[in-house]
C-alpha positions in Angstrom: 26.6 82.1 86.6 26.4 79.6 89.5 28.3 79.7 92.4 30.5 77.1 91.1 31.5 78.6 88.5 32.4 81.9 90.3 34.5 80.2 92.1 36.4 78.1 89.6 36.6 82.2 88.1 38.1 83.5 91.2 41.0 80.7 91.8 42.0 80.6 88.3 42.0 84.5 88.6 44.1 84.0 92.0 46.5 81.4 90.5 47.1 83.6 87.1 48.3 86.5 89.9 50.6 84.2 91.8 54.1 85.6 91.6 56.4 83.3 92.9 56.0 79.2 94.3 54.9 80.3 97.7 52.0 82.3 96.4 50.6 79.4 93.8 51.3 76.9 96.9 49.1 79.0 98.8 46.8 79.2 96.0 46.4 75.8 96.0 45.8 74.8 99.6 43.1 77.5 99.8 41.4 75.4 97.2 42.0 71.9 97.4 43.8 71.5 100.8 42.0 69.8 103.8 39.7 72.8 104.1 40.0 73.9 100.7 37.0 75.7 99.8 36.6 72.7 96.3 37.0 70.3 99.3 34.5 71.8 101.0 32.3 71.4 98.4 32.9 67.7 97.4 32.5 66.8 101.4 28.5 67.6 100.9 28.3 64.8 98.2 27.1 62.6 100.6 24.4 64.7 102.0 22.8 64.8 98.5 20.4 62.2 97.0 21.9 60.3 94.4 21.0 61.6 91.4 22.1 65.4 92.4 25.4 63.4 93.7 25.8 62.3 90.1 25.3 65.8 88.7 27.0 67.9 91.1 29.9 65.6 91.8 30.8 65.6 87.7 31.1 69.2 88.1 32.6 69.8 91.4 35.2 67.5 89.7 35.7 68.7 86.9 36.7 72.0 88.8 38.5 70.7 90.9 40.9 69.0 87.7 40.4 72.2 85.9 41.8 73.9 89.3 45.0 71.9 89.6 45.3 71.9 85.7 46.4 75.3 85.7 47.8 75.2 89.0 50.1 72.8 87.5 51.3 75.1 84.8 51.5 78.2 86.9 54.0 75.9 88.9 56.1 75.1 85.8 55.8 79.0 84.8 56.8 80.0 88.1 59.8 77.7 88.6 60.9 77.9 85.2 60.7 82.3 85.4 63.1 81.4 89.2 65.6 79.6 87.5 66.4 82.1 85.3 66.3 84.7 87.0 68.8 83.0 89.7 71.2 82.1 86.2 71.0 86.1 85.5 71.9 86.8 89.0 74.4 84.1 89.6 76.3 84.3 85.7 80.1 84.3 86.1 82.2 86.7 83.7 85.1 84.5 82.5 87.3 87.1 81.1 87.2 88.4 85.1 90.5 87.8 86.5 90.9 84.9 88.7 91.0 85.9 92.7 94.0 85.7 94.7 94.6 82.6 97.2 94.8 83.7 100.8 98.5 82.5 100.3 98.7 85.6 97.4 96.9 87.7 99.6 98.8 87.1 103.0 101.9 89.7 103.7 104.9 88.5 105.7 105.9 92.0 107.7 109.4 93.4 106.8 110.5 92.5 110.5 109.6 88.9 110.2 111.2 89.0 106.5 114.5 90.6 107.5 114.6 88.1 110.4 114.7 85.7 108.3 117.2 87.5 105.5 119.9 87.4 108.6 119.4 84.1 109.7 119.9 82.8 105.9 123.0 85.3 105.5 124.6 83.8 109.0 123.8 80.3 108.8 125.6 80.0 105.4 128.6 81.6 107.4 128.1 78.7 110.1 126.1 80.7 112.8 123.4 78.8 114.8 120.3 81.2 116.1 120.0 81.2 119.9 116.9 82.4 122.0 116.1 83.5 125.3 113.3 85.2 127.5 112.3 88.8 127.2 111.5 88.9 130.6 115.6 89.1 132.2 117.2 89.4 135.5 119.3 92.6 136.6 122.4 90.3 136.7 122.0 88.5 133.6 121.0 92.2 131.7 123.4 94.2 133.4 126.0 92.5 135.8 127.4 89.6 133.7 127.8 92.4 131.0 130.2 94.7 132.9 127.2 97.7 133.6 128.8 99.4 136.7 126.9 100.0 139.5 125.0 103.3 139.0 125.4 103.2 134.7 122.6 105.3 133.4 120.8 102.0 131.7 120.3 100.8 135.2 117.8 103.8 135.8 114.3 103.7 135.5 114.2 106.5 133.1 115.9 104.0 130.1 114.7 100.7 131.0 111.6 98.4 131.5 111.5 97.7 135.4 109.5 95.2 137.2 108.2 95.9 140.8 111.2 94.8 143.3 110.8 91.4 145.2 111.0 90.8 149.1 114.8 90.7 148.4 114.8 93.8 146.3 115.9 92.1 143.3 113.9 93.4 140.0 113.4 91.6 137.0 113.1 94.0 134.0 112.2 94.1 130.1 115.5 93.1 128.5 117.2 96.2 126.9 119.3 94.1 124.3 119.5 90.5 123.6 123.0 90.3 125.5 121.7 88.5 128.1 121.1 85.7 125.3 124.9 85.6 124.5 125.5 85.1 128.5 122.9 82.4 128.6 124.6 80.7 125.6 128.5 81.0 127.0 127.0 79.6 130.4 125.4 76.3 128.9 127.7 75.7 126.1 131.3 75.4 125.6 133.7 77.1 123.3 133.7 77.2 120.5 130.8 79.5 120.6 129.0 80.6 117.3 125.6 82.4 117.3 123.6 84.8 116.5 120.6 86.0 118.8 118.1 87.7 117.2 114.6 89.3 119.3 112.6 91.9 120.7 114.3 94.6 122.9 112.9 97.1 125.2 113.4 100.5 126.4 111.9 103.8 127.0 112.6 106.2 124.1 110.0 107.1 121.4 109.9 109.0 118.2 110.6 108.6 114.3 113.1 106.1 115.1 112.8 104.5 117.9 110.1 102.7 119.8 109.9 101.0 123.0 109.8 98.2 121.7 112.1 96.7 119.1 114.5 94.6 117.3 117.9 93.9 117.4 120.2 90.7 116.2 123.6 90.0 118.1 126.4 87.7 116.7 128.7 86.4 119.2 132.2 84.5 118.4 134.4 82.5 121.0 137.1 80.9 120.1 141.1 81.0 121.1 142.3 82.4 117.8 139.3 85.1 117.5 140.5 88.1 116.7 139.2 91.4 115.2 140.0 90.8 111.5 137.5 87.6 111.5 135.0 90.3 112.7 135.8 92.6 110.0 135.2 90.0 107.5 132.0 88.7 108.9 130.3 92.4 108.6 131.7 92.8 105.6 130.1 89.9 104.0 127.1 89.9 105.8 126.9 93.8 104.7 127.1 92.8 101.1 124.6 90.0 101.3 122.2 91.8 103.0 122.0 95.3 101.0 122.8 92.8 97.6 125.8 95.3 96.5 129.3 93.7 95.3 131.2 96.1 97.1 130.4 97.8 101.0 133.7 100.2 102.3 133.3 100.2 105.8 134.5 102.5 108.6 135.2 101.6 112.4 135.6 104.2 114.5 136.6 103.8 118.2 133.9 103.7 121.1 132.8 102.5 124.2 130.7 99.7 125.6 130.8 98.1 129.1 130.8 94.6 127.3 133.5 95.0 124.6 137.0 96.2 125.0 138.5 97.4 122.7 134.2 98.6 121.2 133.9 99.9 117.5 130.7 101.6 116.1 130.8 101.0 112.5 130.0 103.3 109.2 129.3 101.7 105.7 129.8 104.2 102.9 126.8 105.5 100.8 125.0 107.8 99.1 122.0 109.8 99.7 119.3 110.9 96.7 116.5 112.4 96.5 115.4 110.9 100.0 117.2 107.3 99.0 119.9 105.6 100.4 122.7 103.7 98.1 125.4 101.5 99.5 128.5 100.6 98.0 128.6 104.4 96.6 128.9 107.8 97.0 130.9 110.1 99.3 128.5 109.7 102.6 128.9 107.3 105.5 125.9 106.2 107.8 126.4 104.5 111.2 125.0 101.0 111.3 126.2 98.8 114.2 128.6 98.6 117.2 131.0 95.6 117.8 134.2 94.6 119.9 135.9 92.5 121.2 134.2 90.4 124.0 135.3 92.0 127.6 137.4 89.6 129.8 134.7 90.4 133.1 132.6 89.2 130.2 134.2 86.1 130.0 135.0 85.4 133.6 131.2 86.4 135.2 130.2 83.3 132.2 132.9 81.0 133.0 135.0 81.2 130.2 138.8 81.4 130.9 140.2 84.7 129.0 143.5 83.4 129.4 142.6 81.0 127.2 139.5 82.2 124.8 138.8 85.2 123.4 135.7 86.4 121.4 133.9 89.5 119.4 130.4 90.6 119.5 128.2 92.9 117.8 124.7 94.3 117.4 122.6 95.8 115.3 119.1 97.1 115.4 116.7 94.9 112.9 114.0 97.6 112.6 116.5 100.3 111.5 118.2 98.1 109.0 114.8 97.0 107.6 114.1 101.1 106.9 117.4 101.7 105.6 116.8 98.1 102.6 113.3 99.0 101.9 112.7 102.4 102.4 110.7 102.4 105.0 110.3 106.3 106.6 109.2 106.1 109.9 109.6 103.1 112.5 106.3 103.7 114.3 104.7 102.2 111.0 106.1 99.2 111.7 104.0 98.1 114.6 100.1 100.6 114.1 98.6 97.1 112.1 97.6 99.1 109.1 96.9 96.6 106.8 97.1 98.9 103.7 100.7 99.4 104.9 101.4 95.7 104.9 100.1 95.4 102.0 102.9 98.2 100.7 105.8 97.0 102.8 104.8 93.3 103.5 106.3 89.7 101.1 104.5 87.2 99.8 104.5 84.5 102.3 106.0 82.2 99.6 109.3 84.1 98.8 111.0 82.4 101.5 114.7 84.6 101.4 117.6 82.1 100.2 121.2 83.3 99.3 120.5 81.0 96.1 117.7 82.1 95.3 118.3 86.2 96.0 117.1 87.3 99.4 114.7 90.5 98.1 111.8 88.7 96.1 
């Protein structure tokens, strides 16, 4: 066998063992690239006489088409052996079932979705939602609310302080959103209807309480506001909220610097087997304190209690949220564990609507 035809041997031999399109590509330029070894051999035609150029150039030649002949169909092979095995790989099972959209995916936390439950339950009773800053002053926290001088929220070990300024004044972490009902009766005029939902702060910390939370505050002024217009609003707002037909509620006297006469109030329900039921049963649970707005109240915002009168009340949006939807322990709430969203959380899309049913 000649050296020509070991060669032809050896690159068919090489291009019958190429696995993939990189290998026969390699294959080829070995052969018949620029310094291909069948190049190499058709670049000393010219040194030969021209009768061995016309023998040895026929066969170099018809090498070289016998080369890329079956580099040709190694090529198809090759590419045609890919392409099914990327079909194997990439096959889609129809009778899968389709993926969720990030929109079905996506959980709106029971904070955000009871925010929301109130502000639909109160602005179909006429209630506008007014902010403020989280970040308060002493006076607007503590002094335009009727705290005394040397009230235990004024000590460090219940609330939120800032370092003191040159003139000893200390802004703090709001402890309620009270300050927001100040805010409002100082830049608007009665009548005064809002509610003031946000994030509170104080220092306290276990199963049911963190340092920081939620609370929503409803404040009325008007001249003819009286405590039975109060009573009705939390009656209504009690039913609409925990979706019952019926809530007996209890109000009980009590005390707070800012309301006069103050009421803590009980709704009537029933405890089983580690549920709550409203609208039944022989218990009574504790749910909110309201009164009647204080006349220092008044005065230190402006308002004339000769002439206007008001009630407030306030309710913690975390603890109402449990008490709905079950929730055990309030620290949950705010650890970011995404399996718990998942649980706890809406779909983005079941926007609450007193139409349309508040719990989707």
């Amino acid at each position: 066998m000649s050296d020509l035809d070991q060669l032809q041997t050896q690159i068919l031999a090489e291009i019958a063992a190429a696995s993939d399109e990189a290998a026969i590509e390699a294959v080829r330029v070995a052969a018949l690239g620029k310094k291909g070894s069948i190049s190499a051999l058709l670049a000393t035609l010219g040194k030969m006489s021209p009768d061995e150029r016309k023998t040895e150039g026929a066969k170099i030649n018809l090498a070289k088409d016998t080369v890329t002949e079956a580099l040709t169909v190694r090529r198809d092979v090759l590419k045609t052996a890919a392409l099914d095995a990327r079909l194997a790989s990439e096959i889609v099972d129809v009778t899968l079932p389709v993926r969720d959209t990030p929109a079905d995916q996506g959980r709106i936390h029971p904070i955000s979705q009871v925010m929301d439950e109130l502000t639909a339950i109160f602005a179909d009773m006429g209630f506008a939602v007014a902010e403020g800053p989280d970040i308060e002053t002493d006076d607007y926290n503590f002094t335009k609310l009727n705290f005394p001088v040397g009230h235990p929220a004024r000590e460090m070990h219940d609330t939120f302080f800032f370092n003191p300024k040159e003139d000893s004044s200390r802004l703090l972490l709001r402890t309620h959103t009270s300050p927001v009902q100040v805010r409002t009766m100082l830049s608007q005029k009665p009548p005064i209807r809002v509610i003031c939902p946000g994030r509170t702060y104080r220092i306290d910390s276990d199963a049911t309480h963190t340092p920081q939370f939620h609370q929503v505050e409803g404040l009325v002024i008007d001249k003819g506001s009286h405590l039975g217009h109060l009573k009705w609003i939390l009656a209504e707002f009690c039913k609409a909220f925990f979706e019952v037909d019926n809530v007996n509620m209890r109000f009980r006297p009590s005390f707070f610097p800012f309301t006069e006469p103050s009421l803590e109030v009980d709704i009537q329900c029933r405890r089983d087997k580690g549920e709550i039921r409203f609208g039944e049963g022989e218990d009574w649970l504790e749910i909110l304190g309201c009164g009647m707005v204080h006349p220092n109240v008044l005065r230190a915002c402006d308002i004339d209690p000769e002439i206007y009168q008001g009630f407030a009340w306030g309710m913690g949006i975390d603890r109402i949220a449990m008490l709905k939807y079950g929730i055990p322990d309030l620290r949950q709430m705010f650890e970011g564990d995404v399996r718990w969203l998942n649980h706890y959380g809406f779909k983005p899309l079941d926007v609450p609507t007193l139409a349309g049913g508040l719990s989707p």
